[in-house]
mmCIF file of the N, C-alpha and C atoms, coordinates in Angstrom:
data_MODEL
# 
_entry.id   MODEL 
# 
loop_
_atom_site.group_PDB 
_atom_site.id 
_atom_site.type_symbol 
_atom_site.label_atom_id 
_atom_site.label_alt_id 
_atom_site.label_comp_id 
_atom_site.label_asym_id 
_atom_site.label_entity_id 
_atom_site.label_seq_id 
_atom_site.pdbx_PDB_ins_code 
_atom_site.Cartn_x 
_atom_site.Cartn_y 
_atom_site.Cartn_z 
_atom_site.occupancy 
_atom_site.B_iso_or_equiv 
_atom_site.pdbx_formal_charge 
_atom_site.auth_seq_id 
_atom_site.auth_comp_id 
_atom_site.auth_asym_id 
_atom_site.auth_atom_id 
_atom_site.pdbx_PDB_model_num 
ATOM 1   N N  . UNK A 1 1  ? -3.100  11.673  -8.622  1.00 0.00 ? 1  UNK A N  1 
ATOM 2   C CA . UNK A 1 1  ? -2.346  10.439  -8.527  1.00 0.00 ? 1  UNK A CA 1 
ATOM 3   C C  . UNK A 1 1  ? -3.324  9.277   -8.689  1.00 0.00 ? 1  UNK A C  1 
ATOM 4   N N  . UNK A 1 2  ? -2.802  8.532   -9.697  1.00 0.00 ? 2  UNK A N  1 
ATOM 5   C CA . UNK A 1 2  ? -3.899  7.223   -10.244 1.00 0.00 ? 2  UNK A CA 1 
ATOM 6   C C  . UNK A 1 2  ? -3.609  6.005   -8.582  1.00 0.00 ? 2  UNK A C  1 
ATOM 7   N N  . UNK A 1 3  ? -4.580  5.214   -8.318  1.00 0.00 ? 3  UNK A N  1 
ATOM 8   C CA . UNK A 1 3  ? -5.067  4.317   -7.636  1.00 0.00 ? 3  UNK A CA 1 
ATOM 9   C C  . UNK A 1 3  ? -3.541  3.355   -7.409  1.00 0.00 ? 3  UNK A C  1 
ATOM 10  N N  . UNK A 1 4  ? -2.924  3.129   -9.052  1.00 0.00 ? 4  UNK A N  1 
ATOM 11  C CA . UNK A 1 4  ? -1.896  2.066   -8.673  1.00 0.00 ? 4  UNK A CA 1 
ATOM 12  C C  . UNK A 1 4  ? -0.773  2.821   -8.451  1.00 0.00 ? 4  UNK A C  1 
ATOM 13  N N  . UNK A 1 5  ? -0.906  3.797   -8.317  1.00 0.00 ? 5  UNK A N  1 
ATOM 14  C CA . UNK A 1 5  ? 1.011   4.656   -7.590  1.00 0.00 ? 5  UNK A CA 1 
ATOM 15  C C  . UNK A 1 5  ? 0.180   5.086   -6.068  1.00 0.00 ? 5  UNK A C  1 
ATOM 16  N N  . UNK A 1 6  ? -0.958  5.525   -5.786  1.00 0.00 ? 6  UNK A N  1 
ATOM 17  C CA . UNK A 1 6  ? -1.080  5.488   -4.799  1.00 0.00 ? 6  UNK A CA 1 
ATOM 18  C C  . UNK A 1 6  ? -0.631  4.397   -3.646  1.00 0.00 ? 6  UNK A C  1 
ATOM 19  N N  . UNK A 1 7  ? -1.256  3.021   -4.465  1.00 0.00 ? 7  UNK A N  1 
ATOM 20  C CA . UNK A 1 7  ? -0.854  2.175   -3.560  1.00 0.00 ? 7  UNK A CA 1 
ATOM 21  C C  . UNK A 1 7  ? 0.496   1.454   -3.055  1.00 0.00 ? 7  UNK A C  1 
ATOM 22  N N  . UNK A 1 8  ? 1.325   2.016   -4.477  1.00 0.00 ? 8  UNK A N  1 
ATOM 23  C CA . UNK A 1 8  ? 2.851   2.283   -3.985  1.00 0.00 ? 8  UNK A CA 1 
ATOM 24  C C  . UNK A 1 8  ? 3.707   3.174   -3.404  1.00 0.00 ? 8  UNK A C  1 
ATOM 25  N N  . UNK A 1 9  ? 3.014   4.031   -3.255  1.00 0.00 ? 9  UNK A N  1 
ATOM 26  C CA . UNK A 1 9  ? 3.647   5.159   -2.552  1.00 0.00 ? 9  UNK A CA 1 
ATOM 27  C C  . UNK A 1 9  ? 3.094   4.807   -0.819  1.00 0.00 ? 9  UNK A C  1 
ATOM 28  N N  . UNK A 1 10 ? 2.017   3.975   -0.888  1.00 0.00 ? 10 UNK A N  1 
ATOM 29  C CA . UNK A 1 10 ? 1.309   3.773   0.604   1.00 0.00 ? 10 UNK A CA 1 
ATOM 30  C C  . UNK A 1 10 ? 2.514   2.517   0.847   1.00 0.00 ? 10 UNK A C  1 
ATOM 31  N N  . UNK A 1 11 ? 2.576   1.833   0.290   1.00 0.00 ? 11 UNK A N  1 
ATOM 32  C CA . UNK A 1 11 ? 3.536   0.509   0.442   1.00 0.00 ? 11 UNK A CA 1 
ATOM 33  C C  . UNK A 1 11 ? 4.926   0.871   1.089   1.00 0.00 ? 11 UNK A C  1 
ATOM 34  N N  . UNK A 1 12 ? 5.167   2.097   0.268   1.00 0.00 ? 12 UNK A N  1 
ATOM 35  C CA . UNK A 1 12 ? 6.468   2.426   0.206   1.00 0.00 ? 12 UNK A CA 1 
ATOM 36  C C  . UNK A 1 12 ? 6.600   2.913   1.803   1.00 0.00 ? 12 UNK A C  1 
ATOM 37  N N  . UNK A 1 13 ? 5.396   3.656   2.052   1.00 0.00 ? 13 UNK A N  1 
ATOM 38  C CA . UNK A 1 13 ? 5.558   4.721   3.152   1.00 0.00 ? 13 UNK A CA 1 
ATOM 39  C C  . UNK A 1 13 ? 5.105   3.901   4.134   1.00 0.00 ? 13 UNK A C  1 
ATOM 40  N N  . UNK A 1 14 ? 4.689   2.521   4.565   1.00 0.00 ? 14 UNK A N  1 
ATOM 41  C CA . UNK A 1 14 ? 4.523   2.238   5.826   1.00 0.00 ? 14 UNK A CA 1 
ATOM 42  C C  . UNK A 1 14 ? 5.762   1.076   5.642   1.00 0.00 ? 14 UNK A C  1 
ATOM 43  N N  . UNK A 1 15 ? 6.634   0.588   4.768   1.00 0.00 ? 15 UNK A N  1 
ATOM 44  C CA . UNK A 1 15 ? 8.000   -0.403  5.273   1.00 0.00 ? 15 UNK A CA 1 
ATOM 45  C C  . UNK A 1 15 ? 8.608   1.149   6.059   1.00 0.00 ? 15 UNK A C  1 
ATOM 46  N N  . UNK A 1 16 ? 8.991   2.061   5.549   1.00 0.00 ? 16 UNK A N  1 
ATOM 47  C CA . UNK A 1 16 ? 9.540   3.045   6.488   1.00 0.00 ? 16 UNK A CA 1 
ATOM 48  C C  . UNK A 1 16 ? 9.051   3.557   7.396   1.00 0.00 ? 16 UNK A C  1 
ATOM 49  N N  . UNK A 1 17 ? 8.057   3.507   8.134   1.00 0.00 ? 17 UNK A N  1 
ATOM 50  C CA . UNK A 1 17 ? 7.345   3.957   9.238   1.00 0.00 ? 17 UNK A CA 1 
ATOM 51  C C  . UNK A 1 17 ? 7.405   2.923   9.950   1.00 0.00 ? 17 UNK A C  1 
ATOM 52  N N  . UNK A 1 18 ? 7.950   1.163   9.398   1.00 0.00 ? 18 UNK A N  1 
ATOM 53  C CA . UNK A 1 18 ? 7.880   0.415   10.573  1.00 0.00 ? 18 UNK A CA 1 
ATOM 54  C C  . UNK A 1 18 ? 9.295   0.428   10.794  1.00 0.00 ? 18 UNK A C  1 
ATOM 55  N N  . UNK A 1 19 ? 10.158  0.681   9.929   1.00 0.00 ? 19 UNK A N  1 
ATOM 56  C CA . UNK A 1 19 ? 11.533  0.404   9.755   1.00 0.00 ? 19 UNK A CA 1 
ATOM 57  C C  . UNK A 1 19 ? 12.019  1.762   11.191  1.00 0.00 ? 19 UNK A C  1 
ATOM 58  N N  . UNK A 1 20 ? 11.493  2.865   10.907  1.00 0.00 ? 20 UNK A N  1 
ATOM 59  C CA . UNK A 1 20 ? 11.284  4.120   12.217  1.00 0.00 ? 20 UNK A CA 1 
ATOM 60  C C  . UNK A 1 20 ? 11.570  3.108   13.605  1.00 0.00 ? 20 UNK A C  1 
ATOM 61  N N  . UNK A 1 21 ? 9.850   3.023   13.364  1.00 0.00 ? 21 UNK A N  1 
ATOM 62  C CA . UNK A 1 21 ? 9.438   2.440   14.518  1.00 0.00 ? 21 UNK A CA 1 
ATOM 63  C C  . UNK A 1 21 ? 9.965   1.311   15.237  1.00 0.00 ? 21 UNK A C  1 
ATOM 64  N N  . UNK A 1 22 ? 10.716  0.177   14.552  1.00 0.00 ? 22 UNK A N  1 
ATOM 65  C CA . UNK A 1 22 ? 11.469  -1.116  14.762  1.00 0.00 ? 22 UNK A CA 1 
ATOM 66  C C  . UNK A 1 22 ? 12.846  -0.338  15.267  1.00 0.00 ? 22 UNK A C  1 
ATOM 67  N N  . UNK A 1 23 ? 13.690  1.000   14.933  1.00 0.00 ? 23 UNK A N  1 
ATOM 68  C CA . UNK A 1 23 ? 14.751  0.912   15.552  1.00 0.00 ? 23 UNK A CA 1 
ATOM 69  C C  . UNK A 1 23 ? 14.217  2.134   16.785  1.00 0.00 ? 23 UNK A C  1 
ATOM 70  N N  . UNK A 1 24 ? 12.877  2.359   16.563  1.00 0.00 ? 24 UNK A N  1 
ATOM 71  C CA . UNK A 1 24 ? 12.938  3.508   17.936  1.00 0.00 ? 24 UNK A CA 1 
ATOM 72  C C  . UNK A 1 24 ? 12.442  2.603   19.132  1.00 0.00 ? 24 UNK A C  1 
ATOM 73  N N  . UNK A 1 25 ? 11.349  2.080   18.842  1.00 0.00 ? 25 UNK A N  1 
ATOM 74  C CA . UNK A 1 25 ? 10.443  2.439   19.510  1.00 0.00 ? 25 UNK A CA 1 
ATOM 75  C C  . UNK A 1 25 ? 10.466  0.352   20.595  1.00 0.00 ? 25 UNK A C  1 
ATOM 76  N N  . UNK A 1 26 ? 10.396  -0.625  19.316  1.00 0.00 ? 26 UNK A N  1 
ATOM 77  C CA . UNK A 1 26 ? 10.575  -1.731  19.878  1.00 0.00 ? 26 UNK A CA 1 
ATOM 78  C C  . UNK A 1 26 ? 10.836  -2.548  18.351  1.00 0.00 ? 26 UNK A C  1 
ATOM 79  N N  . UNK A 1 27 ? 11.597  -3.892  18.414  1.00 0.00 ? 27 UNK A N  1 
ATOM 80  C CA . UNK A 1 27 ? 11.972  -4.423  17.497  1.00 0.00 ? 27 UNK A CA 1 
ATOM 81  C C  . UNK A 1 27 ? 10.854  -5.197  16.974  1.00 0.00 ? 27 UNK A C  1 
ATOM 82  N N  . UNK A 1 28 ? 9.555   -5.343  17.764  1.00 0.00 ? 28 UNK A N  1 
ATOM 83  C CA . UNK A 1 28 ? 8.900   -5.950  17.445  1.00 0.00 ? 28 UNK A CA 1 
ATOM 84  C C  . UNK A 1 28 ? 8.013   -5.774  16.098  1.00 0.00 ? 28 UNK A C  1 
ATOM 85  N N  . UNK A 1 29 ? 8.266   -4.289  15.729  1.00 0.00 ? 29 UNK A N  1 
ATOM 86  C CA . UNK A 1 29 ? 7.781   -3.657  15.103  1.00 0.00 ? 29 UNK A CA 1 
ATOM 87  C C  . UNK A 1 29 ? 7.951   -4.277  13.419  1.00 0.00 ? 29 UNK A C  1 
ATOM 88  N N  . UNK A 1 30 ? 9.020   -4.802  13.281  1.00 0.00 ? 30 UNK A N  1 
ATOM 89  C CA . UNK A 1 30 ? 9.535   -5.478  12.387  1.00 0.00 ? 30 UNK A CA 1 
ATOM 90  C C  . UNK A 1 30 ? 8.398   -6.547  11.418  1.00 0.00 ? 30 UNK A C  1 
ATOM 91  N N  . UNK A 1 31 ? 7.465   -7.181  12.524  1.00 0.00 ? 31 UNK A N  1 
ATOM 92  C CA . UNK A 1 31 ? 6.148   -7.731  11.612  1.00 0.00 ? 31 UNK A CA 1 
ATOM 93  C C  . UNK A 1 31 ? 5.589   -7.028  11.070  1.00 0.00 ? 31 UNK A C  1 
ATOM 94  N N  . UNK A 1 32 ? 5.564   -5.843  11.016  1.00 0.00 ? 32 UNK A N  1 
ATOM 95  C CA . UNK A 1 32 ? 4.494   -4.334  10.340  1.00 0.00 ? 32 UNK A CA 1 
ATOM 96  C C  . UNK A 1 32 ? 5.386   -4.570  8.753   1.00 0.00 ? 32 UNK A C  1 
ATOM 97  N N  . UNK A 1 33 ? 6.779   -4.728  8.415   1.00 0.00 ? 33 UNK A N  1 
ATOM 98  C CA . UNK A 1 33 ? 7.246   -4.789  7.713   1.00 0.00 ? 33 UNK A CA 1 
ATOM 99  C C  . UNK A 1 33 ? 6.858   -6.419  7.147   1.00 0.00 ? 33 UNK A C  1 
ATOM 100 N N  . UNK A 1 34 ? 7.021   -7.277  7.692   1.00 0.00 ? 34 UNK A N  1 
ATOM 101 C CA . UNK A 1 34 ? 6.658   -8.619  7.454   1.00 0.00 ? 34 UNK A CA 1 
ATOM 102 C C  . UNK A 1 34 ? 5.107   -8.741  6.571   1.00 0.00 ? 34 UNK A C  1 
ATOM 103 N N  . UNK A 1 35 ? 4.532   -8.020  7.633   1.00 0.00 ? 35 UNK A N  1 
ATOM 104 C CA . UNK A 1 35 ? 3.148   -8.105  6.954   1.00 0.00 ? 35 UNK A CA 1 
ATOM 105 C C  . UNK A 1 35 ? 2.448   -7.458  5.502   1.00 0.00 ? 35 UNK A C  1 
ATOM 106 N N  . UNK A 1 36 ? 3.165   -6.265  5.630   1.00 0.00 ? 36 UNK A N  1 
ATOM 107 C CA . UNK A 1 36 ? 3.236   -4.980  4.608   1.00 0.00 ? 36 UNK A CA 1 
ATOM 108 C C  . UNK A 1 36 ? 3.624   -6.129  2.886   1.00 0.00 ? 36 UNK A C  1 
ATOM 109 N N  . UNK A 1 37 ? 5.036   -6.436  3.107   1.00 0.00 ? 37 UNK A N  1 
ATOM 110 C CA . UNK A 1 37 ? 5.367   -7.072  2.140   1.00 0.00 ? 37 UNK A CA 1 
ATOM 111 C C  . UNK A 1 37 ? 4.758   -8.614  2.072   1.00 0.00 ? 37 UNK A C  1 
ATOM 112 N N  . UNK A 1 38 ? 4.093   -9.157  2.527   1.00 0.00 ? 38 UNK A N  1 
ATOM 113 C CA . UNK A 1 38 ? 3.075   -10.327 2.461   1.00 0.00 ? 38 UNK A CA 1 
ATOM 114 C C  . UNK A 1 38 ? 2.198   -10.246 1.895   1.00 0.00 ? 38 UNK A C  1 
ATOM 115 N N  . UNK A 1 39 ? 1.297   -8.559  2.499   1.00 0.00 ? 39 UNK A N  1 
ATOM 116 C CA . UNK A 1 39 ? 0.253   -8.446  1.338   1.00 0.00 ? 39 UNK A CA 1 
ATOM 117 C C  . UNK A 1 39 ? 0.725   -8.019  0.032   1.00 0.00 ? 39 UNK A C  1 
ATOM 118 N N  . UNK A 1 40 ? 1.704   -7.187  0.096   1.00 0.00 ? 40 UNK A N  1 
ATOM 119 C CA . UNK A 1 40 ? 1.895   -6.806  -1.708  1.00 0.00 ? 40 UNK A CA 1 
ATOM 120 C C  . UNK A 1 40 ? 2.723   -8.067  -2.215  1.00 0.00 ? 40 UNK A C  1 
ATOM 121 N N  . UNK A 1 41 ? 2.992   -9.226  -1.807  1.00 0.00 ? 41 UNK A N  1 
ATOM 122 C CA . UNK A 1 41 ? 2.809   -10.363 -2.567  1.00 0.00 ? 41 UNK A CA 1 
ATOM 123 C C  . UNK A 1 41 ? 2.143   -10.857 -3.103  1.00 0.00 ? 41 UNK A C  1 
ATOM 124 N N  . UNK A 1 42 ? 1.074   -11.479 -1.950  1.00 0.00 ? 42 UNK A N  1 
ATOM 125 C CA . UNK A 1 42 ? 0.223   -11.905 -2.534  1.00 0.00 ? 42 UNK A CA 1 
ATOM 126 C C  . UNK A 1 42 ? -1.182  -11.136 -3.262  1.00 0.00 ? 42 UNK A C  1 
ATOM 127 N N  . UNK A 1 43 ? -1.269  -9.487  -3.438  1.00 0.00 ? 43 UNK A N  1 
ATOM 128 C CA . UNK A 1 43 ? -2.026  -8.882  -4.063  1.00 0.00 ? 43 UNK A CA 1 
ATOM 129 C C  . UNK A 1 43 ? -1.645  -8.945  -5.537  1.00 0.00 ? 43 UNK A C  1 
ATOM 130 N N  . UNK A 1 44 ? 0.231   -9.084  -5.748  1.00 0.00 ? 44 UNK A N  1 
ATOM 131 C CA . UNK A 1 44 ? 0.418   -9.333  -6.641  1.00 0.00 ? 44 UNK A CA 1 
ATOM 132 C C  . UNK A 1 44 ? 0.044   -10.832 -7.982  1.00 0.00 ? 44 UNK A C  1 
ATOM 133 N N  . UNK A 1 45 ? -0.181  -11.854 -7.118  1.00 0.00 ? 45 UNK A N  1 
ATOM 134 C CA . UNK A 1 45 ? -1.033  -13.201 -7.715  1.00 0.00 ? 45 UNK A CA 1 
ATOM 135 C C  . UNK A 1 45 ? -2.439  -12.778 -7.612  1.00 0.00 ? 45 UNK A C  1 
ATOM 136 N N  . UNK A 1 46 ? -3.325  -12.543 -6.948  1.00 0.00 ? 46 UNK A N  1 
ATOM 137 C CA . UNK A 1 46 ? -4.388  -12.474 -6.883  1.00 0.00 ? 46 UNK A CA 1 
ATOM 138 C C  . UNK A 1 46 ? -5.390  -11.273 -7.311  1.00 0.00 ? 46 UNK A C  1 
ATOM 139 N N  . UNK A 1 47 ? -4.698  -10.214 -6.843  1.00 0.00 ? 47 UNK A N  1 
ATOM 140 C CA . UNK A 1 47 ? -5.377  -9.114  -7.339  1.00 0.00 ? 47 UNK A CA 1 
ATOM 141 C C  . UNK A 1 47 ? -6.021  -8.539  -6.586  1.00 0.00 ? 47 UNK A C  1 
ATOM 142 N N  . UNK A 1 48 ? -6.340  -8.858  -4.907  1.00 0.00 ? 48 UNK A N  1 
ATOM 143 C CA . UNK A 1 48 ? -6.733  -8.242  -4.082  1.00 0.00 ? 48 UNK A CA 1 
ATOM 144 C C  . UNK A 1 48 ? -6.442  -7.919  -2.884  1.00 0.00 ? 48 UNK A C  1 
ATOM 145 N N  . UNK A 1 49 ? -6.596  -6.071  -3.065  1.00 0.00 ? 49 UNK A N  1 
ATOM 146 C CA . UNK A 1 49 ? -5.858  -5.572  -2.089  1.00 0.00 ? 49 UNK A CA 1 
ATOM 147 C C  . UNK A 1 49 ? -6.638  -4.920  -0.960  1.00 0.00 ? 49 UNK A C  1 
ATOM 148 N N  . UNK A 1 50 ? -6.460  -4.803  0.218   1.00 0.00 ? 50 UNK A N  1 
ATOM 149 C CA . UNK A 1 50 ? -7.842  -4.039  0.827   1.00 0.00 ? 50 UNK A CA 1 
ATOM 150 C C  . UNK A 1 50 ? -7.198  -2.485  0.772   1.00 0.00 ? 50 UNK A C  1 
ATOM 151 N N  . UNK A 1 51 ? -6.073  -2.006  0.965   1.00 0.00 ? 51 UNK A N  1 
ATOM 152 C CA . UNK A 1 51 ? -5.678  -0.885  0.675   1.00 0.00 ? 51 UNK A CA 1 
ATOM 153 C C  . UNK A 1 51 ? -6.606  0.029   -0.218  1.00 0.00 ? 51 UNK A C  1 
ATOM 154 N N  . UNK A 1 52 ? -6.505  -0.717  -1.556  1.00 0.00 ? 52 UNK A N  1 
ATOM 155 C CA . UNK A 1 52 ? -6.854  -0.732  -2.397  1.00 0.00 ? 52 UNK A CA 1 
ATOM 156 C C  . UNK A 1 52 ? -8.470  -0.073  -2.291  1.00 0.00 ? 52 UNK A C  1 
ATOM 157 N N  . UNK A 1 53 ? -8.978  -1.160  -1.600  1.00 0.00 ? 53 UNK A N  1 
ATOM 158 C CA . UNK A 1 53 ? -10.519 -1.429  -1.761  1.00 0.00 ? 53 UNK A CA 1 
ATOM 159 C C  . UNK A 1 53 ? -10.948 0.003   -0.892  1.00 0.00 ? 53 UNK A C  1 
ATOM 160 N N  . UNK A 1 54 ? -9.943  0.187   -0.054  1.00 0.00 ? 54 UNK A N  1 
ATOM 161 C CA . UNK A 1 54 ? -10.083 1.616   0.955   1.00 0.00 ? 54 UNK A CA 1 
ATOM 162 C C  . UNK A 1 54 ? -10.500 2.684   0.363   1.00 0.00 ? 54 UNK A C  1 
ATOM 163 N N  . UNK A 1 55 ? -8.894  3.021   -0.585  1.00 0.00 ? 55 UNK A N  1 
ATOM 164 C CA . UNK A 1 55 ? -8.605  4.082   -1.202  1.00 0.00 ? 55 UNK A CA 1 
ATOM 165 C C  . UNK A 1 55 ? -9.681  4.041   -2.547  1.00 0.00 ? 55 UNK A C  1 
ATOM 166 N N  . UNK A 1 56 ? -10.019 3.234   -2.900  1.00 0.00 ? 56 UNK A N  1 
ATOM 167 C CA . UNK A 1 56 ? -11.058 3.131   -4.323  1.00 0.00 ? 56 UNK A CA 1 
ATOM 168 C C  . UNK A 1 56 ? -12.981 4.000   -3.361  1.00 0.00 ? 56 UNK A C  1 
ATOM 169 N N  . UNK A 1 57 ? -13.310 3.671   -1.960  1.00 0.00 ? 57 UNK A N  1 
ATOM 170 C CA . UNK A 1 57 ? -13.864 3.987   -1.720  1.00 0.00 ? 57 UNK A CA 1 
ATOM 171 C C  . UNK A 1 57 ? -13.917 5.691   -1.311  1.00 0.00 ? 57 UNK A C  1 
ATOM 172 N N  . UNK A 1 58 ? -12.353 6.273   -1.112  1.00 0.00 ? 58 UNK A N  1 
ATOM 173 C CA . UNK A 1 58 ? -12.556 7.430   -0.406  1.00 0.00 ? 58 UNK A CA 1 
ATOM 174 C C  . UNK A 1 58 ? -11.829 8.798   -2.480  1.00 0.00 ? 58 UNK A C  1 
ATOM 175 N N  . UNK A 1 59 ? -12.624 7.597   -3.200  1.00 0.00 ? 59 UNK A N  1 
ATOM 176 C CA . UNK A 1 59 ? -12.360 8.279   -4.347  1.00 0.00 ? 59 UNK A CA 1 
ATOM 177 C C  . UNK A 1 59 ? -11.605 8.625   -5.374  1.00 0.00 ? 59 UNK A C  1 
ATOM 178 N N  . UNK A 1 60 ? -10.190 7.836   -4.730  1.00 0.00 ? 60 UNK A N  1 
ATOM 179 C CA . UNK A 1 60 ? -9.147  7.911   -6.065  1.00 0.00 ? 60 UNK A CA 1 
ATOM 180 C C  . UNK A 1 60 ? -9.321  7.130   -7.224  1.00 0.00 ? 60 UNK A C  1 
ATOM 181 N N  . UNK A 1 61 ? -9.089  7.731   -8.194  1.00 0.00 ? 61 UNK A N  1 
ATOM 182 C CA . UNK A 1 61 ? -9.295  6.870   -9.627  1.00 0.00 ? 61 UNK A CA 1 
ATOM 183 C C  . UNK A 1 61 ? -8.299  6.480   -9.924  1.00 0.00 ? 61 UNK A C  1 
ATOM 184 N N  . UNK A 1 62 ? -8.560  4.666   -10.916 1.00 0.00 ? 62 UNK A N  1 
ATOM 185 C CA . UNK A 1 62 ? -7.566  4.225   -11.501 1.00 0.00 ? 62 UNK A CA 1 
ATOM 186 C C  . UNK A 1 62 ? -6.934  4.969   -12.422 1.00 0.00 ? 62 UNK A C  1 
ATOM 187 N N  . UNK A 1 63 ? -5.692  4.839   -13.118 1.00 0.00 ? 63 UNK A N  1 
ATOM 188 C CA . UNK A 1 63 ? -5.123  5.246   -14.532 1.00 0.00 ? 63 UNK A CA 1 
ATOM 189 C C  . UNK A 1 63 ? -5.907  5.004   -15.784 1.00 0.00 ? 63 UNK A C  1 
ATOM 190 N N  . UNK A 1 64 ? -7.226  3.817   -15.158 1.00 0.00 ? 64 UNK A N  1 
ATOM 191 C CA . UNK A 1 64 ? -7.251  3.328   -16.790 1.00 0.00 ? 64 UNK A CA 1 
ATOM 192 C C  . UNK A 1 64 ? -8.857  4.958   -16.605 1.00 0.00 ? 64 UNK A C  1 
ATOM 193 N N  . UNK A 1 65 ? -9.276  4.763   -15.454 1.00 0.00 ? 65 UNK A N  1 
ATOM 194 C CA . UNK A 1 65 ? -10.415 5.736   -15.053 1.00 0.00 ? 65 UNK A CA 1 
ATOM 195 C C  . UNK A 1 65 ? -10.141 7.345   -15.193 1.00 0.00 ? 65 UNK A C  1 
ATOM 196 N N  . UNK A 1 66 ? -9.300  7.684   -15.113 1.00 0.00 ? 66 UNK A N  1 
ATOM 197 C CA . UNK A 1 66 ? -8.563  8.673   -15.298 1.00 0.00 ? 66 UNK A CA 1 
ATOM 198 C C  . UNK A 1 66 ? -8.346  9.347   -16.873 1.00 0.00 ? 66 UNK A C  1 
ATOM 199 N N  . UNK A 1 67 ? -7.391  8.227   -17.209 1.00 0.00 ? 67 UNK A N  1 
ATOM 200 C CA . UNK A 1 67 ? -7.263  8.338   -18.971 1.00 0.00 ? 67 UNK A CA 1 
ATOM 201 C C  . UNK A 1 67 ? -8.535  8.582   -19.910 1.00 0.00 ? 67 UNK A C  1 
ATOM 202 N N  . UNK A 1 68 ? -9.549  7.929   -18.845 1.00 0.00 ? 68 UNK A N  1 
ATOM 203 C CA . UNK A 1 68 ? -11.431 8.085   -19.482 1.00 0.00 ? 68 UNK A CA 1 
ATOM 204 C C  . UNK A 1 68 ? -11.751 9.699   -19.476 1.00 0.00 ? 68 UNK A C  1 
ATOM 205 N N  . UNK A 1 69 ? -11.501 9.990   -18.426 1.00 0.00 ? 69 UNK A N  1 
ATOM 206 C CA . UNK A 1 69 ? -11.750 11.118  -18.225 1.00 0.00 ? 69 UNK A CA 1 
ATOM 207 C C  . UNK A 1 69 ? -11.217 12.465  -18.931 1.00 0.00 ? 69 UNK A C  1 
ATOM 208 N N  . UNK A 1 70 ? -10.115 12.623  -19.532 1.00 0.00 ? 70 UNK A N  1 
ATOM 209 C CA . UNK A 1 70 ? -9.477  13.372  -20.555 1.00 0.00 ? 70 UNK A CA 1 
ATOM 210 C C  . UNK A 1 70 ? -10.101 13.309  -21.562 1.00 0.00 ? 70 UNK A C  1 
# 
């Protein structure tokens, strides 16, 4: 899995882990969602994500890094 579906599939999977957590656990939980979609806003203008910067360190390759590799 290339770097940029990783980081949508991570996106994807913590709005539902707060969305869980906001009707189990406490409503407060609801900023986890707030925040989640704040950064993939603004990663979307800027271009930087720390997710990103995580997952690039523990070795996943981009698509374009990937496609090199074939």
């Amino acid at each position: 899995m290339s770097l940029e579906r990783s980081i949508i599939a991570f996106g994807g999977f913590m709005v539902l882990l707060s969305i869980v957590l906001t009707a189990t656990v406490s409503p407060h939980f609801v900023w986890l969602t707030v925040f989640v979609g704040a950064n993939l806003f603004q990663s979307a203008f800027t271009g930087f994500c720390p997710a990103a910067m995580v997952m690039k360190k523990l070795g996943i390759k981009t698509a374009a890094e990937i496609a090199l590799s074939k």
